[in-house]
LUMGU-52286 format. One record per residue (C-alpha): x, y, z; residue in three letters. Coordinates in pm, 1 decimal, decimal comma. Layout:
BEGIN
xx:X	yy:Y	zz:Z	aa:Ala .
...
REM end
This chain:
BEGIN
xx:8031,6	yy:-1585,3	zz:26740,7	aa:Unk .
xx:7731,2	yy:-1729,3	zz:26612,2	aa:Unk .
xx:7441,9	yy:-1364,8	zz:26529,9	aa:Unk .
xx:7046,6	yy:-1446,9	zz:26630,2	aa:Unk .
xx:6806,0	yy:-1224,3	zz:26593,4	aa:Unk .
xx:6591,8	yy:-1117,1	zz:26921,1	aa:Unk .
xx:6204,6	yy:-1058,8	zz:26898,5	aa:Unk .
xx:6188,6	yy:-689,4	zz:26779,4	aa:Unk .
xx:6131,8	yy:-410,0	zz:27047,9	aa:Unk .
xx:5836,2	yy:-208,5	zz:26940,6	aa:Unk .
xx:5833,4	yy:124,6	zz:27037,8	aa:Unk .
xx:5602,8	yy:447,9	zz:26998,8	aa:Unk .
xx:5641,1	yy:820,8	zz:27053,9	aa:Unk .
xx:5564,8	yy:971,6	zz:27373,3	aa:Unk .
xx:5522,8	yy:1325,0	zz:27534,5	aa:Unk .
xx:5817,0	yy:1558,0	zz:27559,1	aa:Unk .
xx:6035,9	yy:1512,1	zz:27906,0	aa:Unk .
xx:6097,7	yy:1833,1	zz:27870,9	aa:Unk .
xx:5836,0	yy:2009,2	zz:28046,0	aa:Unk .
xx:5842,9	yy:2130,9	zz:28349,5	aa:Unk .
xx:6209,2	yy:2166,9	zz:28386,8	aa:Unk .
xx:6336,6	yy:1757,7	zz:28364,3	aa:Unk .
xx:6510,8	yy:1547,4	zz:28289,6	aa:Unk .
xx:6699,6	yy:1740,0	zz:28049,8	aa:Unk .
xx:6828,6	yy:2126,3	zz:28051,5	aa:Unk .
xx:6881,6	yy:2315,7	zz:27700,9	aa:Unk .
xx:7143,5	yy:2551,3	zz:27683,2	aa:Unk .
xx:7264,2	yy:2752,0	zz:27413,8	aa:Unk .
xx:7665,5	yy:2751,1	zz:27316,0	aa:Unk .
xx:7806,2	yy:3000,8	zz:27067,3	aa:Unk .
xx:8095,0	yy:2739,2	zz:26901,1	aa:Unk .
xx:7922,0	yy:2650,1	zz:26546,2	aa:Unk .
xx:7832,4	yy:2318,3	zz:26426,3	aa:Unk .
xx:7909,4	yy:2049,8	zz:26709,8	aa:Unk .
xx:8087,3	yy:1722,8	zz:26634,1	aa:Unk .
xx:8150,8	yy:1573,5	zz:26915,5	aa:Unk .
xx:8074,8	yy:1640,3	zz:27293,5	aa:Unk .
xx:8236,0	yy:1462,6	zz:27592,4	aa:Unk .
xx:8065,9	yy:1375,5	zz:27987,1	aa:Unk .
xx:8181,9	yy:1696,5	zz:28115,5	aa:Unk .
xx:7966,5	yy:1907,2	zz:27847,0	aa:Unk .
xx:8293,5	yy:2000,3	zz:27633,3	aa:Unk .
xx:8239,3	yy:2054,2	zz:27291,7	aa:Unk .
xx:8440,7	yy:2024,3	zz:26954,6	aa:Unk .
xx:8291,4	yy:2216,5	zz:26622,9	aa:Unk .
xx:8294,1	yy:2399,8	zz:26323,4	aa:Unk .
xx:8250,0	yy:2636,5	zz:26197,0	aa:Unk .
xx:8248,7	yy:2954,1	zz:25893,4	aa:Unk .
xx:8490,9	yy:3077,3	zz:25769,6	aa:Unk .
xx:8733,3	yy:2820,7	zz:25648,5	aa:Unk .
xx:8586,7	yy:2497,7	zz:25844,9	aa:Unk .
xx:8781,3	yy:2683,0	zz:26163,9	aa:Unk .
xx:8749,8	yy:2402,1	zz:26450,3	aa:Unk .
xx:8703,6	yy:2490,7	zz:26802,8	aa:Unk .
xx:8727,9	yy:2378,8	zz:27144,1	aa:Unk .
xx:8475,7	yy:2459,5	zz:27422,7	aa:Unk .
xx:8607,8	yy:2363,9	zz:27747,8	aa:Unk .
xx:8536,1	yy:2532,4	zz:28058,0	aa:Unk .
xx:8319,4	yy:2801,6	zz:27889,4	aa:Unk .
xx:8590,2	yy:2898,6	zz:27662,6	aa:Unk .
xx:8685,6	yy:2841,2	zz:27316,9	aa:Unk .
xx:8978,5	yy:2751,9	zz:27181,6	aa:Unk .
xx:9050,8	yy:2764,3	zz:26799,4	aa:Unk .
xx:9232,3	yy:2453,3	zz:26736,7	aa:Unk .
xx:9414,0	yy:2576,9	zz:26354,5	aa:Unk .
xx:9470,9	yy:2941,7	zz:26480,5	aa:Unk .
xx:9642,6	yy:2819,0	zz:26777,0	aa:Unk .
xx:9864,6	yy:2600,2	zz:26568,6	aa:Unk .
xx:9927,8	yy:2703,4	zz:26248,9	aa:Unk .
xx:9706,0	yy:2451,7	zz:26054,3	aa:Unk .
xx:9579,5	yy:2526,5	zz:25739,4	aa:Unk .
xx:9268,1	yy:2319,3	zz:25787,6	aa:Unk .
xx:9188,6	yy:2024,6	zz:26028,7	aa:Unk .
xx:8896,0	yy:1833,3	zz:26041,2	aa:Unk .
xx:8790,3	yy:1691,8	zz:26458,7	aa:Unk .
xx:8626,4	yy:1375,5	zz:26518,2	aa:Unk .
xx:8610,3	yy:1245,5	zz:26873,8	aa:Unk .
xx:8651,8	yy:1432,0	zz:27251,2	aa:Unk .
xx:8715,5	yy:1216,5	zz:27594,6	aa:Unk .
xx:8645,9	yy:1359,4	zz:27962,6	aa:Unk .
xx:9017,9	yy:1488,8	zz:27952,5	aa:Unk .
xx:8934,6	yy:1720,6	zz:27673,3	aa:Unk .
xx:9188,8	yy:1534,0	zz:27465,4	aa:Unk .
xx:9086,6	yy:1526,6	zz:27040,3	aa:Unk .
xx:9167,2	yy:1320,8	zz:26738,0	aa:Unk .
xx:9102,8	yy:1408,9	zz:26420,2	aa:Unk .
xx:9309,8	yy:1456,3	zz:26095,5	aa:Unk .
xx:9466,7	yy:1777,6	zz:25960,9	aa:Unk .
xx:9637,7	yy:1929,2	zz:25683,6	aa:Unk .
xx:10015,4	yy:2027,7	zz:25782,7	aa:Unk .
xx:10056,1	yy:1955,5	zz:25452,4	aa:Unk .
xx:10079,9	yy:1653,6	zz:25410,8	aa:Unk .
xx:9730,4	yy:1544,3	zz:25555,2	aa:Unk .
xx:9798,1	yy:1337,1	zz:25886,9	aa:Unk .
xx:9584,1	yy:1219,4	zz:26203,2	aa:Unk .
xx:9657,3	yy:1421,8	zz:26487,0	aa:Unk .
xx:9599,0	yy:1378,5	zz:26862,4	aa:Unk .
xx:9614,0	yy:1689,1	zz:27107,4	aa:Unk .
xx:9666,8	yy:1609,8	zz:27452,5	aa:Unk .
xx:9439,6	yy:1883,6	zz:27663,0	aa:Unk .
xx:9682,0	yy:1866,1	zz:27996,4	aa:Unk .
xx:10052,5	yy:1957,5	zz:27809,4	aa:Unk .
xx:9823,8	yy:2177,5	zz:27549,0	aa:Unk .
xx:10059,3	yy:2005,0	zz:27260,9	aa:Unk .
xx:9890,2	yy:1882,3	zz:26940,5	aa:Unk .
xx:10102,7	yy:1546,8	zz:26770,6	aa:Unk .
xx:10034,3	yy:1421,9	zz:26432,0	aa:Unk .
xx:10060,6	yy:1052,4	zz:26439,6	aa:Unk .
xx:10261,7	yy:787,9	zz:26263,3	aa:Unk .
xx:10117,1	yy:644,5	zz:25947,4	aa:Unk .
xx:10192,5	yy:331,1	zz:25739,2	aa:Unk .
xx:10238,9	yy:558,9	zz:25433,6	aa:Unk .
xx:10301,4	yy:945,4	zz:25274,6	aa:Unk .
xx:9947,4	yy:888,9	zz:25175,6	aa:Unk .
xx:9830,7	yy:973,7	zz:25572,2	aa:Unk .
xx:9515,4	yy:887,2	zz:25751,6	aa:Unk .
xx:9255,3	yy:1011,4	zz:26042,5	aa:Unk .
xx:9210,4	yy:921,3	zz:26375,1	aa:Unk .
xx:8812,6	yy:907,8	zz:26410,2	aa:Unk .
xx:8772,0	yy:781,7	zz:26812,9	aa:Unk .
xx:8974,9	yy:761,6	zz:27111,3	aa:Unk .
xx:8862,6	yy:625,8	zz:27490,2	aa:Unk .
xx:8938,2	yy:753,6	zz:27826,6	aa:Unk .
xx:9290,7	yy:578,5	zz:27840,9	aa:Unk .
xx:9399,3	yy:742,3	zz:27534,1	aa:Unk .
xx:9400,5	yy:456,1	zz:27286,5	aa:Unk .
xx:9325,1	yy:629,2	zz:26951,7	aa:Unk .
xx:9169,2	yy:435,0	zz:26650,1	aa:Unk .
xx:9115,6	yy:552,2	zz:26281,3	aa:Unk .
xx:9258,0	yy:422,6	zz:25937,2	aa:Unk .
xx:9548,5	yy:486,6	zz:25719,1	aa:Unk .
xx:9635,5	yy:474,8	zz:25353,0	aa:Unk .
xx:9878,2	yy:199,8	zz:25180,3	aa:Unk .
xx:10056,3	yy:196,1	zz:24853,8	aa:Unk .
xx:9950,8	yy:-175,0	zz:24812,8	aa:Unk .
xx:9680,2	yy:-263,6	zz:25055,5	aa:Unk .
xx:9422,5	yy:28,1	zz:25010,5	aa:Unk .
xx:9315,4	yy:184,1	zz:25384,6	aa:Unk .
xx:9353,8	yy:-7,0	zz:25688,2	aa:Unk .
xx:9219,1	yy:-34,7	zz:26059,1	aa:Unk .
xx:9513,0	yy:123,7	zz:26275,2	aa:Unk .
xx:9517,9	yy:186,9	zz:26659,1	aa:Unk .
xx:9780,7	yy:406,4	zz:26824,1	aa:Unk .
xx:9863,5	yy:280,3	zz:27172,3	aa:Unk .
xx:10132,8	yy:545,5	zz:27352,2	aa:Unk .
xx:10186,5	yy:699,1	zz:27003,7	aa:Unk .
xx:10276,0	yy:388,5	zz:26868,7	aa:Unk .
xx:10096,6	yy:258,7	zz:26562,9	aa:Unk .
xx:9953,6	yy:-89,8	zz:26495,2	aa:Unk .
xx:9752,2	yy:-246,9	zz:26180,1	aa:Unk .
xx:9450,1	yy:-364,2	zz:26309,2	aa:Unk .
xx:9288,8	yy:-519,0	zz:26042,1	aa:Unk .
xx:9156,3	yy:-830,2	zz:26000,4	aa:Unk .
xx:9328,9	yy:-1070,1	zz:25752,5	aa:Unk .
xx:9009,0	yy:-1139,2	zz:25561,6	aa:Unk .
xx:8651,6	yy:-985,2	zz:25591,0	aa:Unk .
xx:8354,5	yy:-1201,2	zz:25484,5	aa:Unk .
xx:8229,5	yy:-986,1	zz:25223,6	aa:Unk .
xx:8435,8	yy:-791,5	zz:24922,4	aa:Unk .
xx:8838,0	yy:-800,0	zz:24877,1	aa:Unk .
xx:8904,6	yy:-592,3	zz:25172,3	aa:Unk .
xx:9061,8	yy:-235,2	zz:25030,8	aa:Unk .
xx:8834,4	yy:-43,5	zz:25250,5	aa:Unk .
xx:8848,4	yy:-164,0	zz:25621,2	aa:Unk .
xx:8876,5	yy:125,1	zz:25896,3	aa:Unk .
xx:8864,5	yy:120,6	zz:26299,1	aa:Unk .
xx:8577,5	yy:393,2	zz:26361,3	aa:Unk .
xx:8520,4	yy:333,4	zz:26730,9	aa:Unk .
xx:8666,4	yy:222,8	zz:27059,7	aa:Unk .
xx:8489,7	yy:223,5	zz:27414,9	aa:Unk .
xx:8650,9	yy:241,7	zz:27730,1	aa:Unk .
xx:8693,0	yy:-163,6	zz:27754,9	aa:Unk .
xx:8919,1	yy:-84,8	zz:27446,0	aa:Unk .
xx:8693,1	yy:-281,8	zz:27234,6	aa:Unk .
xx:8740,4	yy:-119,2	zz:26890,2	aa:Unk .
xx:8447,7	yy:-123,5	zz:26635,2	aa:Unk .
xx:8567,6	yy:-175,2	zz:26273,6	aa:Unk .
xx:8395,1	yy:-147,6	zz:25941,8	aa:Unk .
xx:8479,9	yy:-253,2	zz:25621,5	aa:Unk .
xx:8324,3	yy:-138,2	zz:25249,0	aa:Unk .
xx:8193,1	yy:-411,1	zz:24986,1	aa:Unk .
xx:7947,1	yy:-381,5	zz:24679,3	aa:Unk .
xx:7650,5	yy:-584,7	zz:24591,8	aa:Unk .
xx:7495,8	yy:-524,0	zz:24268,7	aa:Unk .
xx:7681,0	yy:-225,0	zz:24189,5	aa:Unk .
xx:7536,3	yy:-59,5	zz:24551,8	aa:Unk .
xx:7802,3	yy:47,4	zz:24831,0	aa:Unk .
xx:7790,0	yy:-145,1	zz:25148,5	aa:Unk .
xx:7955,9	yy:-109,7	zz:25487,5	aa:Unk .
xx:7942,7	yy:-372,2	zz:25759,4	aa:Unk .
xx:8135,8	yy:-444,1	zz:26097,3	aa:Unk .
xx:8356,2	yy:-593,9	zz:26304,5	aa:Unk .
xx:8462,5	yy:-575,8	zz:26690,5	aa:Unk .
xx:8797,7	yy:-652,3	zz:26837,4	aa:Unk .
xx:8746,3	yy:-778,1	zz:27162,3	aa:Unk .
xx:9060,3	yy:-865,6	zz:27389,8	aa:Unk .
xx:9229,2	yy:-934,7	zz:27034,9	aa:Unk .
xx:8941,6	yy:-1144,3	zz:26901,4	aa:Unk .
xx:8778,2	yy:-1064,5	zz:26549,3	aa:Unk .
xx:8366,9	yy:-1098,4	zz:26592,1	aa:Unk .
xx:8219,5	yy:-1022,3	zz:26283,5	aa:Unk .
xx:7862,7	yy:-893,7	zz:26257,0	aa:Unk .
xx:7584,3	yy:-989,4	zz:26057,4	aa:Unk .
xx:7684,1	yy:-832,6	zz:25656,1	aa:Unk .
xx:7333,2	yy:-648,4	zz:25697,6	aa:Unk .
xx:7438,7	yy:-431,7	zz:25964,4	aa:Unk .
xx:7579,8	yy:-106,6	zz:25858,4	aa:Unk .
xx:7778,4	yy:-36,7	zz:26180,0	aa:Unk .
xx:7750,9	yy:334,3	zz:26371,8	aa:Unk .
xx:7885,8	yy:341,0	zz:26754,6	aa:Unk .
xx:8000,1	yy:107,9	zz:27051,1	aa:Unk .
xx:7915,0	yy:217,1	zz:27409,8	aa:Unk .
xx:8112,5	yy:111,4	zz:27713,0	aa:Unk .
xx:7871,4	yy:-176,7	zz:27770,1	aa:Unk .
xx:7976,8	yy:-314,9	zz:27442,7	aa:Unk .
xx:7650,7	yy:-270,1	zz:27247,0	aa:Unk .
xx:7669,8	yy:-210,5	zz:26900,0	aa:Unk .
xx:7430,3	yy:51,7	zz:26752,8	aa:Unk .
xx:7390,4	yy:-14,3	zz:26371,6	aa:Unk .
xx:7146,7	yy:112,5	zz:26056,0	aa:Unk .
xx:7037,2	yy:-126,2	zz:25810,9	aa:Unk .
xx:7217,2	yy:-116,7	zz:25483,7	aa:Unk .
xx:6977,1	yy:156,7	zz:25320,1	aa:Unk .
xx:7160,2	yy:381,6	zz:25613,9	aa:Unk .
xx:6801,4	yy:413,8	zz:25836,5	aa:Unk .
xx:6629,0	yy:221,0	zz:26113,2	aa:Unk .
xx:6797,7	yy:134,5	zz:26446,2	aa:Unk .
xx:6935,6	yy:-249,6	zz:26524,4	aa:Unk .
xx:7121,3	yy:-313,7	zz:26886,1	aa:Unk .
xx:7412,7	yy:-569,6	zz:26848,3	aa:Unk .
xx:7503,3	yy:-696,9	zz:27186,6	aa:Unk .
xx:7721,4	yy:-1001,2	zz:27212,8	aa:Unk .
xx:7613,1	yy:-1163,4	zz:26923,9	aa:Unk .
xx:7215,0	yy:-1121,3	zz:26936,2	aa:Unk .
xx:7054,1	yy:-806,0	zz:26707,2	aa:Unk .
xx:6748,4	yy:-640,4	zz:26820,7	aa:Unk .
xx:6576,7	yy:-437,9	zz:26575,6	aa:Unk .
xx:6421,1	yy:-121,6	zz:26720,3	aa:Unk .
xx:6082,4	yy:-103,4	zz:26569,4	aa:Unk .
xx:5957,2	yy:281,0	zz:26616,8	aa:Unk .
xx:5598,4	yy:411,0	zz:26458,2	aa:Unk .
xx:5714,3	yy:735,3	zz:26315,7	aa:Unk .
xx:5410,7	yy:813,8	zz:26130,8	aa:Unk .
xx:5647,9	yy:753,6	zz:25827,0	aa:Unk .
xx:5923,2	yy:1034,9	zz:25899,2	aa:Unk .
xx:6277,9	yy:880,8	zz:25757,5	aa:Unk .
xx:6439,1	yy:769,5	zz:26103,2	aa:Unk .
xx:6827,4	yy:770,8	zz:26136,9	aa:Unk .
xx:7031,1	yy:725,4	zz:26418,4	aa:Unk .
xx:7341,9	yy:856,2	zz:26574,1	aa:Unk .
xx:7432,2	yy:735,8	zz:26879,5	aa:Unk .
xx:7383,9	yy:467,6	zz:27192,8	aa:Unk .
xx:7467,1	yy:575,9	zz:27526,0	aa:Unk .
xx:7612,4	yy:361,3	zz:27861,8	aa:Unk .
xx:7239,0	yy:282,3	zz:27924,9	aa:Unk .
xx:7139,6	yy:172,3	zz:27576,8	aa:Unk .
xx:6906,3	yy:486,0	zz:27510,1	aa:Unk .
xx:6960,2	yy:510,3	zz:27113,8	aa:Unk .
xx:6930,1	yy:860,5	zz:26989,1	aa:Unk .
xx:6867,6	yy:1004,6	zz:26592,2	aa:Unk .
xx:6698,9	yy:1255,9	zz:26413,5	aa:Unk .
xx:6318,4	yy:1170,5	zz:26232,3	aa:Unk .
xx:6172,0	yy:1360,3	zz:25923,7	aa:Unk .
xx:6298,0	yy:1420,4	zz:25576,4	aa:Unk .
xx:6601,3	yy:1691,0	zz:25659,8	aa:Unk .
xx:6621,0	yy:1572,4	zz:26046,8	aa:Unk .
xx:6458,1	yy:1810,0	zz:26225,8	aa:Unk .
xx:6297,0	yy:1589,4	zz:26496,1	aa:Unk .
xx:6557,2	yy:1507,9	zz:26751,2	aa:Unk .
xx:6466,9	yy:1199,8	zz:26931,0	aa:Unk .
xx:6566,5	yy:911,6	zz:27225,9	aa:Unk .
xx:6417,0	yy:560,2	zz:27202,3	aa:Unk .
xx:6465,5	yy:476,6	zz:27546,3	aa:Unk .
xx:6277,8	yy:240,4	zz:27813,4	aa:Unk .
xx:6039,2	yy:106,0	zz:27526,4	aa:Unk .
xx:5947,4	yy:509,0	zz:27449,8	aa:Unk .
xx:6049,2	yy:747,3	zz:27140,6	aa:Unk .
xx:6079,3	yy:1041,4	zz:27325,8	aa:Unk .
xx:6004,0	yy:1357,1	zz:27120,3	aa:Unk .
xx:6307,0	yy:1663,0	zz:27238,9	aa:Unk .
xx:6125,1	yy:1966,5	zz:27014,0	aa:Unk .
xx:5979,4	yy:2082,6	zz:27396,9	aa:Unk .
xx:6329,5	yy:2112,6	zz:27491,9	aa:Unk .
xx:6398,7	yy:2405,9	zz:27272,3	aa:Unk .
xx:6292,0	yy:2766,1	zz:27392,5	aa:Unk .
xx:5926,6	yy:2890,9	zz:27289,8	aa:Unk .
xx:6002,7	yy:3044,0	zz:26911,3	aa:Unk .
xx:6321,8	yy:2829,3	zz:26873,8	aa:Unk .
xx:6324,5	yy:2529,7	zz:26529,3	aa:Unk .
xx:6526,2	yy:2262,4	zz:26632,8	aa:Unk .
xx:6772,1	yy:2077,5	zz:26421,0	aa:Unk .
xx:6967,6	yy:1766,9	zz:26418,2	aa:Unk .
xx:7117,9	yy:1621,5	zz:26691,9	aa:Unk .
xx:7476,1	yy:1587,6	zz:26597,6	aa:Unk .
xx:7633,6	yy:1395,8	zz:26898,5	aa:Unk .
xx:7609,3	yy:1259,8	zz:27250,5	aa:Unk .
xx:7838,2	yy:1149,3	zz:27527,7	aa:Unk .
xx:7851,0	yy:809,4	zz:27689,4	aa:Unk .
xx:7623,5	yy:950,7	zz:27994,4	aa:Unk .
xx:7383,1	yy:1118,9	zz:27793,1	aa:Unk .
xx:7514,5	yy:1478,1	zz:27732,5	aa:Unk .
xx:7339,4	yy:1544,4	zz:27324,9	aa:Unk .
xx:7466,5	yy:1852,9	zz:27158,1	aa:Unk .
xx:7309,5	yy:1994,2	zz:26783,9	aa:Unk .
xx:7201,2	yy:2224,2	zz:26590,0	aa:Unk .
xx:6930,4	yy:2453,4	zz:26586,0	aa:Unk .
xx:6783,8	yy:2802,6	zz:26523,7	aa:Unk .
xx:6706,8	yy:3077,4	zz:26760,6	aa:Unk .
xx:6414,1	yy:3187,9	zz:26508,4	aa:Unk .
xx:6257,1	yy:2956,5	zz:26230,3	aa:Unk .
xx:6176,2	yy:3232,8	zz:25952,4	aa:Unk .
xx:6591,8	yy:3367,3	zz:25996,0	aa:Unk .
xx:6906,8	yy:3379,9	zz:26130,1	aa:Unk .
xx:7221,3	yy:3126,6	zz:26160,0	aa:Unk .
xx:7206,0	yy:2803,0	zz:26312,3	aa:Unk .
xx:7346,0	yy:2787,9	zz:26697,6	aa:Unk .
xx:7502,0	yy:2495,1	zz:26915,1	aa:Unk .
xx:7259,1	yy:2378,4	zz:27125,9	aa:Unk .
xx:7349,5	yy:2123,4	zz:27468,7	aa:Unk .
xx:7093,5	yy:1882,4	zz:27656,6	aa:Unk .
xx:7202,5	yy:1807,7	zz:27998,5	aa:Unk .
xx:7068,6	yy:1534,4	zz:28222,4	aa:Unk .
xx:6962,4	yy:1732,5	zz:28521,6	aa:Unk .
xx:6885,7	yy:1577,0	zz:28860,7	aa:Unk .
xx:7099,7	yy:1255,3	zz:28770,3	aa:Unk .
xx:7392,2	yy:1382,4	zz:28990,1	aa:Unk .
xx:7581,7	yy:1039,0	zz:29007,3	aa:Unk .
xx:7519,1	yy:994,2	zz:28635,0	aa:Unk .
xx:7401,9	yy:612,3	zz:28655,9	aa:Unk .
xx:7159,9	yy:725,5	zz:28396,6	aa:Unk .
xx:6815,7	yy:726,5	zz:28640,5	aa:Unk .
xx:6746,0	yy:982,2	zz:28934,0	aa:Unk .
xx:6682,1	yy:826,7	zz:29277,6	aa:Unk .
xx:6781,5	yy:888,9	zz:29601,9	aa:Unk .
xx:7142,5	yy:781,0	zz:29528,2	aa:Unk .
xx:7140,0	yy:1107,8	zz:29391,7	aa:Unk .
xx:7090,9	yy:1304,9	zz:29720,2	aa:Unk .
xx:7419,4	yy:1289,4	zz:29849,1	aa:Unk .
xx:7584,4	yy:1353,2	zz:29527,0	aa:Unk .
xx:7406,8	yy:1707,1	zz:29505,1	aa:Unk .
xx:7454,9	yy:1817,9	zz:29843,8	aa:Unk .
xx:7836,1	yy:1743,2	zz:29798,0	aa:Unk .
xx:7762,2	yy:1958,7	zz:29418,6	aa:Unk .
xx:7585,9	yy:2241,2	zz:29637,2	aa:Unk .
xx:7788,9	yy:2275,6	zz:29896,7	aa:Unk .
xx:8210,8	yy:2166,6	zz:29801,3	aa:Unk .
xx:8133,6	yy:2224,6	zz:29473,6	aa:Unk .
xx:8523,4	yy:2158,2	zz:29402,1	aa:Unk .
xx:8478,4	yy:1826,2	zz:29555,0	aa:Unk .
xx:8217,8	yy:1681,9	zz:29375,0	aa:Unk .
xx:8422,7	yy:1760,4	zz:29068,4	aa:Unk .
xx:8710,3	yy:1617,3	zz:29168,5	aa:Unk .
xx:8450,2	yy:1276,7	zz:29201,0	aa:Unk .
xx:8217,9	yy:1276,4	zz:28960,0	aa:Unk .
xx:8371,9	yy:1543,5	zz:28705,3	aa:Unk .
xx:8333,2	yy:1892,5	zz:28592,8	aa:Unk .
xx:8032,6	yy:1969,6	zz:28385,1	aa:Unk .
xx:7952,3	yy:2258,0	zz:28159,5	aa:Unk .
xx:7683,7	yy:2307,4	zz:28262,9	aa:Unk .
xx:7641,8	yy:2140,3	zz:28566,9	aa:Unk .
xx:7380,9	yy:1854,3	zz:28612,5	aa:Unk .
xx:7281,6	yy:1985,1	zz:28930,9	aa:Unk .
xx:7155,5	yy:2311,0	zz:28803,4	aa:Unk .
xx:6759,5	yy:2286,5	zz:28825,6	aa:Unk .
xx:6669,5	yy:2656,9	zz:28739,3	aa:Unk .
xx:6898,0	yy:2693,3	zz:28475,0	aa:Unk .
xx:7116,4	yy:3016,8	zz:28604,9	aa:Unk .
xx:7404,0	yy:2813,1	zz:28573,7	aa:Unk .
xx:7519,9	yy:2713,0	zz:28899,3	aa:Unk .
xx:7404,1	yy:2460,1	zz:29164,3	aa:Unk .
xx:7313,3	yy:2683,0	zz:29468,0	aa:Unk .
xx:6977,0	yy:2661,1	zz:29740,0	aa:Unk .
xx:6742,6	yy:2807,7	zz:29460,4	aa:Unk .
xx:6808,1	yy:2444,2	zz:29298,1	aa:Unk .
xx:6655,5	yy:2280,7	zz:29590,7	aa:Unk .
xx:6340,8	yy:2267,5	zz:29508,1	aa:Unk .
xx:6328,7	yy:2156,9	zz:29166,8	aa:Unk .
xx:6572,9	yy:1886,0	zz:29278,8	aa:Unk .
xx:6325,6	yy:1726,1	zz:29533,7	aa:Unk .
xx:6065,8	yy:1740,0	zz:29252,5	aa:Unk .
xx:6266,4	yy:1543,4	zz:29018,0	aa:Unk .
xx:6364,6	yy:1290,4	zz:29276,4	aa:Unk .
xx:5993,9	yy:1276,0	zz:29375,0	aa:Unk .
xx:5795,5	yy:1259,2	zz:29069,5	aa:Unk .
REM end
């Protein structure tokens, strides 16, 4: 498929949407460094001592290598079953896959002794990651029902093609690929998508980052900074005025919001969205130093890093929540109304619908249910 490039979306910072209580909630979690977090507001991390990974699922944490024995394991990706893929040490190193709902964790089969990780998985289980050859360096691979496939393509378009692995897959089971070449003695990464079985490479520029479920591409440029949208074959560079603070960028939601961190150690979290970088330091309580937003779902749900007091202390696991957006379509209207009555009053229900969120979207005042006292500050979201 033939790669144009779109006039480039200029964008500039705005005022917090923080303030006054919307559109986003801050919590605090105590689980360590976050990786990854999922639509329901579960969260896999790290943390001291020994790398020990966790689970936070339902308010509770569950150490992943205590609970089975590992000697070290390393988590990449979460979906809205709780399910997780990463790679651990057994020895020897292998990709693993723990299925949340029979509580069993499965290392995965690999084209060699040499192993491999599983970085991504979507919501009907199909797994992606690389493994290690004895002749053909690492490879894309893709586990469907445990069962393993080579997904690489035959030939990439730039370098010999040692280095190729599948990094991302979204819930239309297109699978974002990436594979490593030099130029002038400098490392490069560019990208591929598989798309019902088809290779589309994109432009060699483009270091790849994420796929969302809409199929848009977030990438970087090849000096690892800036924000470019791939979407079916035309690249829109996201042009921000950051006053010159380094920009890089993590993630791309459903709704094509792009989030990333600004400033020379990342300590501005930030959304470009709707033609607006939207400044998320307001978010954090009064006293608080924010730090780098590690990871966000595919509805919006941003986890990182930050500390309680800037002058001391450890850093803690912050979550953002979309509030008010009770139907998660990514805006708040009045398709939201019935949604939080069902939240408010069969709470069990609108689970059962819409999911089960830690914590919940619908909680206005913060006191971690949705009950009347919510009410108001529902109305005002829906109004304003």
């Amino acid at each position: 498929m033939r790669s144009t490039l779109s006039t480039a979306l200029l964008v500039c910072l705005s005022a917090s949407i923080c303030p006054a209580g919307g559109p986003y909630r801050f919590h605090r979690i105590d689980v360590g460094t976050p990786i990854a977090v999922n639509n329901t507001g579960s969260v896999i991390a790290t943390a001291p001592p020994d790398s020990r990974t966790f689970l936070f699922a339902y308010g509770v944490p569950l150490e992943i290598n205590r609970v089975f024995g590992l000697e070290s394991s390393v988590l990449f990706d979460i979906n809205d079953a709780n399910d997780l893929v990463g790679r651990a040490v057994f020895p020897p190193s292998r990709p693993i896959h723990f299925d949340f709902s029979t509580g069993e964790l499965t290392p995965l089969p690999v084209l060699s002794a040499w192993g491999g990780t599983a970085y991504a998985l979507n919501n009907h289980g199909v797994i992606v990651g690389a493994c290690f050859t004895w002749t053909n360096g690492e490879r894309a691979v893709r586990w469907v029902n445990g069962a393993l496939e080579d997904v690489s393509p035959p030939t990439v378009p730039m370098g010999n093609g040692n280095v190729i692995r599948a990094i991302d897959i979204n819930d239309a089971n297109q699978l974002l690929g990436v594979y490593l070449w030099s130029e002038a003695g400098q490392g490069r990464a560019s990208g591929f998508v598989i798309d019902e079985e088809a290779y589309i490479f994109l432009p060699p520029e483009l270091f790849p980052v994420a796929i969302n479920n809409a199929g848009q591409v977030l990438c970087r440029d090849q000096n690892g900074s800036g924000a470019l949208v791939w979407d079916d074959g035309v690249v829109t560079p996201i042009v921000v005025d950051s006053g010159g603070l380094v920009q890089v960028y993590e993630a791309i939601d459903d709704f094509g919001r792009i989030y990333g961190n600004w400033g020379p150690f990342g300590q501005i979290p930030v959304i470009v969205d709707s033609g607006n970088a939207v400044d998320l330091r307001s978010c954090f309580p009064a006293n608080a130093c924010p730090g780098q937003l590690a990871a966000v779902s595919p509805n919006g749900v941003m986890v990182g890093s930050y500390k309680r007091n800037c002058t001391s202390g450890d850093f803690d696991c912050y979550i953002l929540v979309p509030e008010a957006d009770l139907n998660w379509d990514g805006v708040v209207t009045v398709g939201d109304i019935g949604p939080f009555v069902l939240a408010l009053t069969e709470p069990l229900a609108y689970r059962a619908e819409f999911g089960w969120q830690n914590p919940p979207t619908g909680d206005m005042n913060g006191d971690g249910n949705v009950t009347v006292g919510d009410i108001g500050e529902f109305v005002r979201a829906l109004t304003e």
